[in-house]
Jmol script that loads the backbone (N, CA, C; Angstrom):
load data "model"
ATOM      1  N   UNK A   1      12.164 -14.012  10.472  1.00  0.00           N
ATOM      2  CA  UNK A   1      11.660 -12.693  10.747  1.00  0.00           C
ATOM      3  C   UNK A   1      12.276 -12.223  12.064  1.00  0.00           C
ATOM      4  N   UNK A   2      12.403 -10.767  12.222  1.00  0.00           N
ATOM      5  CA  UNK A   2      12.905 -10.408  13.180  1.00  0.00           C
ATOM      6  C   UNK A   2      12.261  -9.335  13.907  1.00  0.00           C
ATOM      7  N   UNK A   3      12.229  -8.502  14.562  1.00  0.00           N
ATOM      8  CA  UNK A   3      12.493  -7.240  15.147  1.00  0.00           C
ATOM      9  C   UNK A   3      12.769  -5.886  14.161  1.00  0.00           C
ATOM     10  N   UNK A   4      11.868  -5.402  13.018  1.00  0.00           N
ATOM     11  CA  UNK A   4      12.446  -4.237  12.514  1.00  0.00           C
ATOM     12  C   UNK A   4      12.197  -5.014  10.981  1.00  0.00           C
ATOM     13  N   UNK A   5      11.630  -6.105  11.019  1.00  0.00           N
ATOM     14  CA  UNK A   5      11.472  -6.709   9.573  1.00  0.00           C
ATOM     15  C   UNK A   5      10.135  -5.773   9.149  1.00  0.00           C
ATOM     16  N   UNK A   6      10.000  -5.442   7.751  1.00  0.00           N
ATOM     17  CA  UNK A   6       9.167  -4.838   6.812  1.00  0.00           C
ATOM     18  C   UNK A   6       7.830  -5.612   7.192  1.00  0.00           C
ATOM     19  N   UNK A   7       7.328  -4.795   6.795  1.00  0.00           N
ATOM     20  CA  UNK A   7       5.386  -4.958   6.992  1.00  0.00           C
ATOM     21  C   UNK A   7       5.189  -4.407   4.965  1.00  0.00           C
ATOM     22  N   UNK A   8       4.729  -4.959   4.509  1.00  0.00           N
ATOM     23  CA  UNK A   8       4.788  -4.997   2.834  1.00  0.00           C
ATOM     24  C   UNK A   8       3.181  -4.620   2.477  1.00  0.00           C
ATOM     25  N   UNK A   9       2.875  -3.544   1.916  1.00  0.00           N
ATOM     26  CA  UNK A   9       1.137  -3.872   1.136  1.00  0.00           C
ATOM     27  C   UNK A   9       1.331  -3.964  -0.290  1.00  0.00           C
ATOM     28  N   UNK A  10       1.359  -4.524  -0.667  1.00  0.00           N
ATOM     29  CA  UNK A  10       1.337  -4.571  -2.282  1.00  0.00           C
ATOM     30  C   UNK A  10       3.085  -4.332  -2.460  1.00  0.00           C
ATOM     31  N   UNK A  11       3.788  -4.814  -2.377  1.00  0.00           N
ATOM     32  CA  UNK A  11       4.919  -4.307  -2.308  1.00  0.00           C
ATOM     33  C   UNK A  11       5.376  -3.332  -1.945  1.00  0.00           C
ATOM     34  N   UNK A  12       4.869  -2.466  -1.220  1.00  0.00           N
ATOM     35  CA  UNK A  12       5.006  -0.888  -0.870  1.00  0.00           C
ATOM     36  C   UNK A  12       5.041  -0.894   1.098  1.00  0.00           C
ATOM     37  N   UNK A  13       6.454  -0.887   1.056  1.00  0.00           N
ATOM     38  CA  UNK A  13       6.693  -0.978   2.693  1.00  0.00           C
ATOM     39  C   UNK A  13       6.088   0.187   3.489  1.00  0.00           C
ATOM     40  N   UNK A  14       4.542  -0.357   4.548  1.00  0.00           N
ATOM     41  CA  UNK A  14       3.729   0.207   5.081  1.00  0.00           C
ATOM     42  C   UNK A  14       4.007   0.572   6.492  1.00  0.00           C
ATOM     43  N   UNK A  15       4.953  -0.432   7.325  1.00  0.00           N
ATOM     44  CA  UNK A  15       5.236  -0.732   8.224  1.00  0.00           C
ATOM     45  C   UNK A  15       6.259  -1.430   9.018  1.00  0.00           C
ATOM     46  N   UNK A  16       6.313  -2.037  10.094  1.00  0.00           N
ATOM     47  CA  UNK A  16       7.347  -2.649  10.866  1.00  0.00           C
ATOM     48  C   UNK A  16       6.884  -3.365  11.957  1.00  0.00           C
ATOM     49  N   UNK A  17       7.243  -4.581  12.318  1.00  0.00           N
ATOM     50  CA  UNK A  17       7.278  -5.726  13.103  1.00  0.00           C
ATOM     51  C   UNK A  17       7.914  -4.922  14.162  1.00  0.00           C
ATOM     52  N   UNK A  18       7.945  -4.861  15.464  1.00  0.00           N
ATOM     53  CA  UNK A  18       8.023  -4.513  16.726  1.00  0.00           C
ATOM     54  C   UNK A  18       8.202  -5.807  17.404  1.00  0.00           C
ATOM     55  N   UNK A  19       7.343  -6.631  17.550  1.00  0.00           N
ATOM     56  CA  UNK A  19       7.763  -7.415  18.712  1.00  0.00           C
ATOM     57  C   UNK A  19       7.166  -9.221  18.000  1.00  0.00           C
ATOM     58  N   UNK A  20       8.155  -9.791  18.405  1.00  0.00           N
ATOM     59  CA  UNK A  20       7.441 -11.507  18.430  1.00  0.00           C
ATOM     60  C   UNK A  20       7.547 -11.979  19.154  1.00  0.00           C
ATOM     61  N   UNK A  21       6.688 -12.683  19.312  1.00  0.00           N
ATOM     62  CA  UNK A  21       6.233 -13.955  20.381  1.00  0.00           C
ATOM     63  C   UNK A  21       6.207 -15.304  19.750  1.00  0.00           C
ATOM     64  N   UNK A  22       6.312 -16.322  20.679  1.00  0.00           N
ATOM     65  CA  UNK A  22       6.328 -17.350  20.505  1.00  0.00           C
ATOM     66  C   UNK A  22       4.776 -17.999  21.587  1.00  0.00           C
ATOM     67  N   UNK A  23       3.228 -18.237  20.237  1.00  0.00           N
ATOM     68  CA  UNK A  23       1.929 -18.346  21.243  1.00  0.00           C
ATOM     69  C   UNK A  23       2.047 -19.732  21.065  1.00  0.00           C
ATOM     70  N   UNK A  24       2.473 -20.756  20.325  1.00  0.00           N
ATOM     71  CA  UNK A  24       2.614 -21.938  20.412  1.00  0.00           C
ATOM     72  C   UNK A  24       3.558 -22.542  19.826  1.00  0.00           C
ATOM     73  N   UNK A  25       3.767 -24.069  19.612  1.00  0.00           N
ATOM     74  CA  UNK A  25       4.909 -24.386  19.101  1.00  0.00           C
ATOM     75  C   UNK A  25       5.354 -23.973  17.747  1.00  0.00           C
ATOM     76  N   UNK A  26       3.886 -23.910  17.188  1.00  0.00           N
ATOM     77  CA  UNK A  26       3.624 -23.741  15.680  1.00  0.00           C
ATOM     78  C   UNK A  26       3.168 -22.759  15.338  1.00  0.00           C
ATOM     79  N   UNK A  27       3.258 -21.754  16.613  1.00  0.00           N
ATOM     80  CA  UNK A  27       2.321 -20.424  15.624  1.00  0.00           C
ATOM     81  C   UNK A  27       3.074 -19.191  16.773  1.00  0.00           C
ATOM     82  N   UNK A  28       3.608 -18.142  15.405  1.00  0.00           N
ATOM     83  CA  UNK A  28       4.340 -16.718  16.275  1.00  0.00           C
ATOM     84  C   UNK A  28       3.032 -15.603  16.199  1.00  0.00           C
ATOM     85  N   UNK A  29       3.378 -14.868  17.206  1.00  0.00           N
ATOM     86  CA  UNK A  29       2.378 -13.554  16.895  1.00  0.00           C
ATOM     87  C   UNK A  29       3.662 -12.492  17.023  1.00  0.00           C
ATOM     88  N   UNK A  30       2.895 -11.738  15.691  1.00  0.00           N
ATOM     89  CA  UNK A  30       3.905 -10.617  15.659  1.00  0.00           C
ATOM     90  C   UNK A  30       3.520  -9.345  15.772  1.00  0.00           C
ATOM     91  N   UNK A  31       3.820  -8.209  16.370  1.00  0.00           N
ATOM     92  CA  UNK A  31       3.145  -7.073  16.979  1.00  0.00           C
ATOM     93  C   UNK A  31       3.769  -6.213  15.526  1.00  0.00           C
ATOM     94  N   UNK A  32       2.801  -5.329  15.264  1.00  0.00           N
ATOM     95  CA  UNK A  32       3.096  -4.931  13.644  1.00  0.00           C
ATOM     96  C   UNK A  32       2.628  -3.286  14.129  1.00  0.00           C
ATOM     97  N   UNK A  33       3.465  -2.186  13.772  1.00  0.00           N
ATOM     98  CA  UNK A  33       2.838  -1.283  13.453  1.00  0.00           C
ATOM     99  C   UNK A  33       2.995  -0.647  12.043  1.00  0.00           C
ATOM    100  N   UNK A  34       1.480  -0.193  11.701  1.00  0.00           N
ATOM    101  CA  UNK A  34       1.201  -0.055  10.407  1.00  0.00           C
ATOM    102  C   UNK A  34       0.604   1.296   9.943  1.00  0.00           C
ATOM    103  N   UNK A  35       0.885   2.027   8.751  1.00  0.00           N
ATOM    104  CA  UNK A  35       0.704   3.234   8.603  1.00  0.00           C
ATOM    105  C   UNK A  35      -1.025   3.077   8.350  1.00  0.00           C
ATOM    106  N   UNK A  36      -1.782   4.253   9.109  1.00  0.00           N
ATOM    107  CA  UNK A  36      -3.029   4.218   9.097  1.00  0.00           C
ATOM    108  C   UNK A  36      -3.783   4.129   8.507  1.00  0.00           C
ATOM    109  N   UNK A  37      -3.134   4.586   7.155  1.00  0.00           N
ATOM    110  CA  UNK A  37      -3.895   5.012   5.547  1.00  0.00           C
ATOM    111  C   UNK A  37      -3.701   3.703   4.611  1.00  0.00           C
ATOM    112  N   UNK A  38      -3.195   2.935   5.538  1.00  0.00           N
ATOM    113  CA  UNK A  38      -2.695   1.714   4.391  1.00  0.00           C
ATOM    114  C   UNK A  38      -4.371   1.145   4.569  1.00  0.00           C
ATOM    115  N   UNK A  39      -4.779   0.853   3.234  1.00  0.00           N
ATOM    116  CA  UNK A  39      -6.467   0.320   2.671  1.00  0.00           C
ATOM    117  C   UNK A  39      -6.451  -0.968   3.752  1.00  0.00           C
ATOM    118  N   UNK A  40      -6.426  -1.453   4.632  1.00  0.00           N
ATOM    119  CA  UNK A  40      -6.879  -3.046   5.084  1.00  0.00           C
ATOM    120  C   UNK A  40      -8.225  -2.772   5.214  1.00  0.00           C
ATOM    121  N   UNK A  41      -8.638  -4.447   4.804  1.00  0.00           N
ATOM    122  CA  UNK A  41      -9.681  -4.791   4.661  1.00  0.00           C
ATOM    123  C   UNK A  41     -10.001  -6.399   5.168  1.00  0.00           C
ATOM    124  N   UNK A  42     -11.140  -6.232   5.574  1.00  0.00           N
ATOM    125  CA  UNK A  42     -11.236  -7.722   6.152  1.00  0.00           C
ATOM    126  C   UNK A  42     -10.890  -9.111   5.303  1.00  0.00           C
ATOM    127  N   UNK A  43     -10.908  -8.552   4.057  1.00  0.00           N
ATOM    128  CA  UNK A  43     -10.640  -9.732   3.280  1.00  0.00           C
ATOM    129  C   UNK A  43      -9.216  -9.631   2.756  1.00  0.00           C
ATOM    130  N   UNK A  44      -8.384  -8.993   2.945  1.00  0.00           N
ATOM    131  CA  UNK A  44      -7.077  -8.479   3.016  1.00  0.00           C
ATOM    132  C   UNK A  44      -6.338  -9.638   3.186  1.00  0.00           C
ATOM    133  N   UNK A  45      -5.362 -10.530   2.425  1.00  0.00           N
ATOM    134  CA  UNK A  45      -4.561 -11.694   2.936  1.00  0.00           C
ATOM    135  C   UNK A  45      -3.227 -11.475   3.336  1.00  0.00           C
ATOM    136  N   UNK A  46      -2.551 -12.316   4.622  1.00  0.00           N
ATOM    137  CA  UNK A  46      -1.351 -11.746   5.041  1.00  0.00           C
ATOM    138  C   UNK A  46      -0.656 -12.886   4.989  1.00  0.00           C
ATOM    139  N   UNK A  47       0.340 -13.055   4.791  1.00  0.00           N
ATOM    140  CA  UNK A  47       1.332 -13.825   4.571  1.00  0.00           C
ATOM    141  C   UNK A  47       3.102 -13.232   4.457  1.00  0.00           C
ATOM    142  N   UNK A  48       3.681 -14.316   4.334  1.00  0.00           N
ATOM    143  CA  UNK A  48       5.187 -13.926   4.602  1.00  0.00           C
ATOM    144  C   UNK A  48       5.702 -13.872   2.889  1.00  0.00           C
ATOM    145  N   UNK A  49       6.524 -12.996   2.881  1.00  0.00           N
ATOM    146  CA  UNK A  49       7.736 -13.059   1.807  1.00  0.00           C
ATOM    147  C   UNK A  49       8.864 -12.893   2.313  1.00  0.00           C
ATOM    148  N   UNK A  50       9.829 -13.602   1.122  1.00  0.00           N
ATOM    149  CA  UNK A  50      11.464 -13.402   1.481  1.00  0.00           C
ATOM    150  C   UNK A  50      12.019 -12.366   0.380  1.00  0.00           C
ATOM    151  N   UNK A  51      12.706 -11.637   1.251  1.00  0.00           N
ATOM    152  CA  UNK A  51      13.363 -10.422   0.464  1.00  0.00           C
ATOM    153  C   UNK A  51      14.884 -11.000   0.449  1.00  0.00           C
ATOM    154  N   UNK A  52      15.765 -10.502  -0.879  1.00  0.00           N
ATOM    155  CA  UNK A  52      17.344 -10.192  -1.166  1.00  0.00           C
ATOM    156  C   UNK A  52      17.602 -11.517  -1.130  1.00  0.00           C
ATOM    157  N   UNK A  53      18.974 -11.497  -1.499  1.00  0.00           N
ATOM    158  CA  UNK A  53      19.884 -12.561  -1.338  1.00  0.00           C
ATOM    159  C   UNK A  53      19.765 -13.566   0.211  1.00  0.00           C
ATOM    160  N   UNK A  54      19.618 -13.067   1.371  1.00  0.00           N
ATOM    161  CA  UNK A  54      19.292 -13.590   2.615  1.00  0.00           C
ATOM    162  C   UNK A  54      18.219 -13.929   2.731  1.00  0.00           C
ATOM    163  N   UNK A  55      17.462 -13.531   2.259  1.00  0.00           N
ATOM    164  CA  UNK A  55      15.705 -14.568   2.581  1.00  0.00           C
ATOM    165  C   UNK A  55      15.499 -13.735   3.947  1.00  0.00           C
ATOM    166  N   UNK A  56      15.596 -12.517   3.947  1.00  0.00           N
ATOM    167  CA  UNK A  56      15.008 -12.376   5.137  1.00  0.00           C
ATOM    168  C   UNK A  56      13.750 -12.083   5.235  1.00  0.00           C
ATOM    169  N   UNK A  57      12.756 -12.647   6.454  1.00  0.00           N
ATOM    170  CA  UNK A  57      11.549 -12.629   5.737  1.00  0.00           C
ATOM    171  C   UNK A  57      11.066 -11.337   6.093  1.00  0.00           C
ATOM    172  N   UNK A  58       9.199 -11.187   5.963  1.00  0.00           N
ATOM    173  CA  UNK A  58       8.575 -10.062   5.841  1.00  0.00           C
ATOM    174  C   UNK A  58       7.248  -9.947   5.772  1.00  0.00           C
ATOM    175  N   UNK A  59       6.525  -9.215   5.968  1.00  0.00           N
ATOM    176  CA  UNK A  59       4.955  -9.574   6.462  1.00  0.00           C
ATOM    177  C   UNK A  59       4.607  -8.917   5.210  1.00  0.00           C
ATOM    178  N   UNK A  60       3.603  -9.734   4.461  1.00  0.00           N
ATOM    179  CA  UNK A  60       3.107  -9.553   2.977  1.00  0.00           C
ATOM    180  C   UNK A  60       1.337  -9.302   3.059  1.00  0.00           C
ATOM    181  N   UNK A  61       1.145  -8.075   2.881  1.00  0.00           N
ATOM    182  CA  UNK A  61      -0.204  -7.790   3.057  1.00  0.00           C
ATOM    183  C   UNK A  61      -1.160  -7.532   1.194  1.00  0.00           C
ATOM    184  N   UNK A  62      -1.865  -8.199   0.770  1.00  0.00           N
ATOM    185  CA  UNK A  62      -2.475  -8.517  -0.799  1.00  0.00           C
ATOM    186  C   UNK A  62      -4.003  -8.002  -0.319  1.00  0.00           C
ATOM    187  N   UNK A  63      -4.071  -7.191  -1.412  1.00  0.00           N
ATOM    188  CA  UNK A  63      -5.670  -7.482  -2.283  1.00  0.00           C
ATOM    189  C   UNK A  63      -6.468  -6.918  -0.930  1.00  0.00           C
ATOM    190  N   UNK A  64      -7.642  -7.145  -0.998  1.00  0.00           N
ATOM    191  CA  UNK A  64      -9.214  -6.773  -0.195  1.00  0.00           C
ATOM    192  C   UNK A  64      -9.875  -5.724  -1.465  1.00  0.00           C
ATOM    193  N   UNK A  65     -11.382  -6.238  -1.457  1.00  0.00           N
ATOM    194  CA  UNK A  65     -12.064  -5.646  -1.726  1.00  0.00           C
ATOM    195  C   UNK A  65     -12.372  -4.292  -1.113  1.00  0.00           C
ATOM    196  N   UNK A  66     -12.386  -3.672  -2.441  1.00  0.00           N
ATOM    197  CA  UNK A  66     -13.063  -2.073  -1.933  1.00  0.00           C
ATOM    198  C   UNK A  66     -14.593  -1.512  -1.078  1.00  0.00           C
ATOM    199  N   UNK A  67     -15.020  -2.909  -1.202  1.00  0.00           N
ATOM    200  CA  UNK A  67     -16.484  -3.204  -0.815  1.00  0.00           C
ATOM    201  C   UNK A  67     -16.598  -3.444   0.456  1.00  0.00           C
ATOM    202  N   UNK A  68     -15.124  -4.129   1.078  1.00  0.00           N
ATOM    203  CA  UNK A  68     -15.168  -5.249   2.036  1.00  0.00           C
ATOM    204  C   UNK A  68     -14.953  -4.120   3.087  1.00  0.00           C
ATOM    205  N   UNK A  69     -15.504  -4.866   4.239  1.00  0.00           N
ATOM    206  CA  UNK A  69     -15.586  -4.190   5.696  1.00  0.00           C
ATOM    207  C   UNK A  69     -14.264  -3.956   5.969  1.00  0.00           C
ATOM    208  N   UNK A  70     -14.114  -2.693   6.921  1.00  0.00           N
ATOM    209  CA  UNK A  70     -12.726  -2.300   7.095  1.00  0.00           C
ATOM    210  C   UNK A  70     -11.885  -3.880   8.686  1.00  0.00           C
ATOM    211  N   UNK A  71     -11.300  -3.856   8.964  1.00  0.00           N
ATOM    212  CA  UNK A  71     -10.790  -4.670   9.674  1.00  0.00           C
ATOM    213  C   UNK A  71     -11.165  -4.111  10.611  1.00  0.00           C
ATOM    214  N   UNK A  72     -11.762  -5.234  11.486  1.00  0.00           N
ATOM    215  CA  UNK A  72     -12.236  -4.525  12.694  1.00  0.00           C
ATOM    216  C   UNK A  72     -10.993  -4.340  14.087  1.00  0.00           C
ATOM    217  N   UNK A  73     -11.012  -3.341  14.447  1.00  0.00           N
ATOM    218  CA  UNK A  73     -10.259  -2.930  15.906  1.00  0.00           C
ATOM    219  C   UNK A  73     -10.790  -3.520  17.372  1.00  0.00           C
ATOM    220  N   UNK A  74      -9.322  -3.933  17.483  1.00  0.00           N
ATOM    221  CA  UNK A  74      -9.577  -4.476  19.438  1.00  0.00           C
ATOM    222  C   UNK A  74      -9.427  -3.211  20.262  1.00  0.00           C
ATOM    223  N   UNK A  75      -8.919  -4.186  21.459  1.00  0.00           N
ATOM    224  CA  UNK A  75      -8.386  -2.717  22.387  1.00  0.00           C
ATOM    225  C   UNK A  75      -6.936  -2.483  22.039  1.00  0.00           C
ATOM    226  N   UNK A  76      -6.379  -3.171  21.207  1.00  0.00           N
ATOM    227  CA  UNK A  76      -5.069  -2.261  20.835  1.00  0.00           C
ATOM    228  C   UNK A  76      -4.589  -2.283  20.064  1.00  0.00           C
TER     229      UNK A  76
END
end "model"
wireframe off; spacefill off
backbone 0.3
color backbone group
């Protein structure tokens, strides 16, 4: 993943990766901005896919209930 890699909801590119970090050896945080109207939901699962011939990867956002609480907001 990079800098400018796809943010995915259902297959339908919502967004874009902005920034990564490295918070431990084993775990990146990636700064995502995401179109507002895209449905997240707390039960919403995120995970990676690989797109094209290169495998480049991509932030894969599935499913949440229509029921389910909206994702709650920090300070940013």
């Amino acid at each position: 993943m990079r800098r400018g890699s796809s943010v995915n909801f259902a297959g339908v590119r919502v967004g874009e990766v902005r920034s990564l970090k490295l918070d431990h050896p084993r775990r990146v945080v990636a700064f995502a901005l995401i179109d507002p109207t895209t449905p997240l939901r707390a039960d919403t699962q995120v995970g990676l896919e690989f797109q094209g011939l290169t495998g480049v990867a991509a932030i894969s956002l599935k499913g949440g209930e229509e029921a389910a609480p909206p994702v709650p907001l920090d300070e940013d």
